[in-house]
N, C-alpha and C positions, 0 to 999 in steps of 0.2 A: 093264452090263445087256445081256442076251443077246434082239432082238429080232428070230420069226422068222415070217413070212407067206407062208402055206400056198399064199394062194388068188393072186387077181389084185391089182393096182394098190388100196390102202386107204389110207383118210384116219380116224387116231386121233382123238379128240378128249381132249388129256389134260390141261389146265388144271385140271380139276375133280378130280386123280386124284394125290393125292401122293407116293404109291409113284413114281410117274414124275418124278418133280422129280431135279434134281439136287441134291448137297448147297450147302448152304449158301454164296456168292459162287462158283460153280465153273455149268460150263456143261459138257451133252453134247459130246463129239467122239466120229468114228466110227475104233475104231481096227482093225477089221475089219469086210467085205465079200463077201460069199459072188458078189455082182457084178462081183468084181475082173476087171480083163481076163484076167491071170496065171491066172485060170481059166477061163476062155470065157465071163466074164461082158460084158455092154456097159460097164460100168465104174462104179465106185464113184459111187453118187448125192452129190448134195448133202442135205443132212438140213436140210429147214426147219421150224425148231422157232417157231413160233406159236403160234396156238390150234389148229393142228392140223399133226399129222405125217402127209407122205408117205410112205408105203413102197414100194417096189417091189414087184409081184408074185412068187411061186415066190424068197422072199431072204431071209439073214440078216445082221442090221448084230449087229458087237457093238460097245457106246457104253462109253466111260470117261469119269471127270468129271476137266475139265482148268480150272484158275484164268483166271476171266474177265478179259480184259484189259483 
């Protein structure tokens, strides 16, 4: 999943939103970073998946689903 935010600092709310789920026993990871340092970014956030995600401002995360441990 290719996620990209245009504007400033956003908080999703995607609980209620199944297109956002990951599949079945498997969980988001972020396996690219438009915030990487490698590119002048401040560096790779942490993605806190709750009832609601962080994004960073002016960024794009792309997420793969990886088996939850």
């Amino acid at each position: 999943m290719l996620l990209v935010n245009q504007e400033t600092h956003k908080l999703l709310h995607v609980l209620p939103e199944p297109l956002m789920a990951a599949p079945w026993g498997m969980r988001w990871t972020i396996r690219w970073s438009s915030e990487d340092i490698v590119y002048g970014g401040s560096g790779t956030p942490t993605l806190v998946m709750d009832e609601n995600w962080k994004l960073e401002g002016e960024a794009a995360l792309w997420l793969a689903p990886e088996e939850c441990p």
